[in-house]
C-alpha positions as CSV (number, residue, x, y, z in Angstrom):
1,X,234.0,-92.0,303.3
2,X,238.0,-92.4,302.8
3,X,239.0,-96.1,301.9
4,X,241.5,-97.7,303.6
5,X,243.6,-98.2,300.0
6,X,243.3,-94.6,299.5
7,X,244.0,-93.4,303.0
8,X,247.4,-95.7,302.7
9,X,248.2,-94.0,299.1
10,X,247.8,-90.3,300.6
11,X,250.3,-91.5,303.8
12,X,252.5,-93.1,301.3
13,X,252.8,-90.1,299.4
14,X,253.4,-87.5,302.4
15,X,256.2,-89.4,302.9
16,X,257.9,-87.3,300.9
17,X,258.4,-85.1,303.7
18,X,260.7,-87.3,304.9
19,X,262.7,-88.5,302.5
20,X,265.8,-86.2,302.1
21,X,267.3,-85.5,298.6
22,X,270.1,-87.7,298.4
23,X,272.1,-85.6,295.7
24,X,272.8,-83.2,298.7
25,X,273.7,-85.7,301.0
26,X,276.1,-87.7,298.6
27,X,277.9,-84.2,298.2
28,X,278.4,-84.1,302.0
29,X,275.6,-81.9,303.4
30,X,273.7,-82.8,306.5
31,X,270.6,-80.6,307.1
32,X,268.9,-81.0,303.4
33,X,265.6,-80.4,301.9
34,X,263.3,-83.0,301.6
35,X,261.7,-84.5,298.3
36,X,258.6,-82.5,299.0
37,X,260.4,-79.4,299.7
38,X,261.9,-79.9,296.6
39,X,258.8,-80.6,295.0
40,X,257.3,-77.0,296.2
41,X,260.2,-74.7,295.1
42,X,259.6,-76.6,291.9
43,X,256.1,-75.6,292.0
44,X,256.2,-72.2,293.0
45,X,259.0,-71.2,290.8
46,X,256.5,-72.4,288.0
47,X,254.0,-70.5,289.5
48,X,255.9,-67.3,289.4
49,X,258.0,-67.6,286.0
50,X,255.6,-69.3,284.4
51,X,255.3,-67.8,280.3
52,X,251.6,-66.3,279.2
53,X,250.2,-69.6,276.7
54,X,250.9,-72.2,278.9
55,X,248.5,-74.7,280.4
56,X,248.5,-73.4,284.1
57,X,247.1,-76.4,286.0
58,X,249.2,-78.8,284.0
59,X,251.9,-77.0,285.0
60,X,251.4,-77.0,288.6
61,X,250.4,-80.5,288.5
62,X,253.0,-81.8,286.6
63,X,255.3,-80.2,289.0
64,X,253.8,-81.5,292.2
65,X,253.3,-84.8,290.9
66,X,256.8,-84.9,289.0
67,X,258.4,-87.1,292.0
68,X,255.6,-88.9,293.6
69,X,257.4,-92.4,292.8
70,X,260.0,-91.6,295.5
71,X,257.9,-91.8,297.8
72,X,258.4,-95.6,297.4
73,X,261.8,-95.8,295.5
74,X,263.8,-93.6,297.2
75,X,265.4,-90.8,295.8
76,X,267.5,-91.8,293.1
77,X,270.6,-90.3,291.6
78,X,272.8,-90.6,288.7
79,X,275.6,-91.7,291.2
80,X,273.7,-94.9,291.6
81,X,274.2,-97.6,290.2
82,X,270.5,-97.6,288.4
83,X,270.2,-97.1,284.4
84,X,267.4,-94.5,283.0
85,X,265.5,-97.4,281.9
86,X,265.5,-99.0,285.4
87,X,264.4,-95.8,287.2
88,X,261.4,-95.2,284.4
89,X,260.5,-98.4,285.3
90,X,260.9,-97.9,289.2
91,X,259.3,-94.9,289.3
92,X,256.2,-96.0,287.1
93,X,255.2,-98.7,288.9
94,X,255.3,-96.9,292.1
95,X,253.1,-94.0,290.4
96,X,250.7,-96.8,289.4
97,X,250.8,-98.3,293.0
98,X,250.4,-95.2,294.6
99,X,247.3,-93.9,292.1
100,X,245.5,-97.0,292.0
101,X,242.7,-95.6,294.7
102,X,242.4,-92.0,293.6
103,X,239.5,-91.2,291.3
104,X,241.6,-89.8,287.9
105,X,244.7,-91.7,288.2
106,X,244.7,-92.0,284.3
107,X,245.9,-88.4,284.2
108,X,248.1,-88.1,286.5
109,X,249.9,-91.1,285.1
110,X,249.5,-89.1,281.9
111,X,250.9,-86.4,283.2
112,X,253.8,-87.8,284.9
113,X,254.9,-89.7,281.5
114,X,254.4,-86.7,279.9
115,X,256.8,-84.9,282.2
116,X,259.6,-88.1,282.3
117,X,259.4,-88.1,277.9
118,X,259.9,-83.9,277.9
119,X,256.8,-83.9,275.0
120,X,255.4,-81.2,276.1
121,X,256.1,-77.0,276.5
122,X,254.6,-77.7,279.6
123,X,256.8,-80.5,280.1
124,X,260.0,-78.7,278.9
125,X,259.3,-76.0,281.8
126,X,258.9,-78.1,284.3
127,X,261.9,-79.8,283.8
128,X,263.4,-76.5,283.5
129,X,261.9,-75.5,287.0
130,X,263.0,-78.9,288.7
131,X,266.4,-78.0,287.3
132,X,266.6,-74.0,288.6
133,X,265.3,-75.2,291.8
134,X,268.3,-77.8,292.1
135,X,270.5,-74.2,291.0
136,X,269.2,-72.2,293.2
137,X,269.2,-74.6,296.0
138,X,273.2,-75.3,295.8
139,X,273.5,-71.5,296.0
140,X,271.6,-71.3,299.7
141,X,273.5,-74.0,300.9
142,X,277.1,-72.4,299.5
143,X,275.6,-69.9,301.4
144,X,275.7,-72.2,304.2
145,X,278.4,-74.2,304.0
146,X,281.7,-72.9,303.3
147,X,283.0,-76.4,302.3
148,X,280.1,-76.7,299.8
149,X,280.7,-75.9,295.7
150,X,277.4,-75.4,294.4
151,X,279.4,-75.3,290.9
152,X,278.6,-79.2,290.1
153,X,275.1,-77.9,290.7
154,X,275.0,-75.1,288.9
155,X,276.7,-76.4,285.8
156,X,274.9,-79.2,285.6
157,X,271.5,-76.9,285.6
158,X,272.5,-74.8,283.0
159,X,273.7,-77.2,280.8
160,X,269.7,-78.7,280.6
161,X,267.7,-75.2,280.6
162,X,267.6,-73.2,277.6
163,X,265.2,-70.2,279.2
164,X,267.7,-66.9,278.8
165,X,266.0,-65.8,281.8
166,X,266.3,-68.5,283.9
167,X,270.5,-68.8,282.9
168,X,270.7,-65.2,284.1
169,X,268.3,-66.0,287.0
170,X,271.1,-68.6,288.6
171,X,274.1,-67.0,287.2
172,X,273.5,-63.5,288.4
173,X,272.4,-65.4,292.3
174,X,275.7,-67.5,292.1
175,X,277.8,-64.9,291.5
176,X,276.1,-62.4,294.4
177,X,274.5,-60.3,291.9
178,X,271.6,-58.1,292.7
């Protein structure tokens, strides 16, 4: 039997479905992905580039998991008026408020922090993923939307991901290149 806590923390969390990325939407877009959507090109561009040595299931965990806090906080951006510390902070307690019914919660808090302190290889990739995604993302909707510049995007993307073949990855799909 499902408890009422944990059937509330499971709705909680789909809400993620609905909650659009507001990065897109402060650059003018209307029709944007949601966090969740976000959350699965995160995950399945782990799952495809992910290097040989890596733990797997971390990896698809971590990148699932990564925004689960927004599902309570909103989708926060550096335009807002919010320091690091404040989101950390934000973001944790929702994690903790949203894990307290599920059987395990210790590591997926783990796992989360992990990801938010970069102190892992597993961590550094999924950063790196949640970063391409963000790249390639700009680049469908410049597709799009003629009045969109995905360069803010895109700049900002390459400037945190070190992975040769994930530069070429959005550089070659920015500029049209096969």
């Amino acid at each position: 039997m499902i408890s009422l806590e944990l059937r509330k923390a499971l709705l909680d969390a789909l809400k993620l479905k609905e909650i659009s990325r507001a990065g897109w939407i402060n650059s003018g877009l209307k029709n944007v992905e949601s966090v969740a959507a976000h959350s699965w090109g995160v995950s399945y561009l782990a799952l495809i580039l992910m290097p040989e040595g890596l733990d797997k299931e971390k990896i698809l965990s971590m990148a699932i998991f990564h925004d689960l806090g927004e599902a309570i906080i909103g989708d926060i951006t550096p335009d807002d008026e919010v320091t690091k510390q404040e989101k950390y902070d934000l973001e944790l307690n929702a994690i903790e408020e949203l894990t307290k019914p599920i059987n395990g919660r210790e590591k997926l808090i783990d796992l989360w922090y992990e990801y938010e302190k970069n102190i892992t290889l597993e961590a550094k990739f999924v950063k790196a993923c949640d970063k391409l995604d963000m790249a390639l993302q700009a680049t469908l909707y410049s597709l799009n939307e003629d009045s969109f510049n995905p360069k803010e995007f895109i700049d900002s993307a390459l400037s945190k991901i070190d992975d040769e073949c994930m530069r070429l990855l959005i550089d070659s799909t920015a500029n049209g290149k096969n």
